[in-house]
Structure formats: C-alpha cells, structure tokens
C-alpha positions as a printed Julia matrix, in Angstrom:
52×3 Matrix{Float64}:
   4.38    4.69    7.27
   3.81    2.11   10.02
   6.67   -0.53   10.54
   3.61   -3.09   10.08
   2.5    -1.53    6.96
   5.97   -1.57    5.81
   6.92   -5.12    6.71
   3.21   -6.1     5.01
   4.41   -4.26    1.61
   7.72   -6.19    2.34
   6.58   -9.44    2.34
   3.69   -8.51   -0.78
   6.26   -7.69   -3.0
   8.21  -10.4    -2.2
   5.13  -12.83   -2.93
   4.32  -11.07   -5.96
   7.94  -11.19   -7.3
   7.28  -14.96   -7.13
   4.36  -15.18   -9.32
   4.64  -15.47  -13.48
   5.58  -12.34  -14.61
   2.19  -12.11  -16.6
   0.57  -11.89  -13.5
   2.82   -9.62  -11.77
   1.24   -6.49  -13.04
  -2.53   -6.95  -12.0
  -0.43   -7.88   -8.58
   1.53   -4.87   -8.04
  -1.3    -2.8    -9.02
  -3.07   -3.63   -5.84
  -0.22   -3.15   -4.14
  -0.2     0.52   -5.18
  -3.79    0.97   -4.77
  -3.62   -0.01   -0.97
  -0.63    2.47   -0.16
  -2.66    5.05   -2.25
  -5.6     4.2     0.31
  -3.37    4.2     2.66
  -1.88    7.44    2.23
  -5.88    8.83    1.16
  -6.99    8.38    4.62
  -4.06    9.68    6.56
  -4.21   12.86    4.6
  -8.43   12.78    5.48
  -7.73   11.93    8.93
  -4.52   14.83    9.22
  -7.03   17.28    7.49
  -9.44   16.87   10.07
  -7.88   17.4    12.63
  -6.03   20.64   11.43
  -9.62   21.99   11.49
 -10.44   21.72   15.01
C-alpha cells in the first residue's frame, strides 16, 4: 500500500472515530470498501501484466 493511501486511511479512521458511534459503522464500511477497491484493481492491473 502507498504511503498516501496509508496516511488517507490514517486520517479516515481518525475522522470516523470522531463521529457518534451510531454512525460509525455505515463510516467504516466505506472505509473497507475503498481498500477492497483498492486492492481489486491492483490485483487486475498485476494480472495483466503477468500475461504479457
């Protein structure tokens, strides 16, 4: 992982540790669905490449 992608996760779950906790979950979710992007599309673009 990048060191800006980590220091953007950083500072995310910092803000979302801030928020009521009632909202925390819908917050951290998104969190995980960007690294899960994230991670999709490095394995997509690593795949592709093994090909040629």
């Amino acid at each position: 992982m990048s060191e800006d992608l980590t220091q953007q996760v950083k500072e995310e779950v910092a803000r979302v540790s801030a928020l009521p906790l009632e909202e925390q979950p819908t917050a951290f979710a998104a969190i995980r669905d960007q690294l899960e992007r994230t991670l999709n599309s490095d394995e997509d673009s690593s795949s592709s490449r093994q090909g040629e």
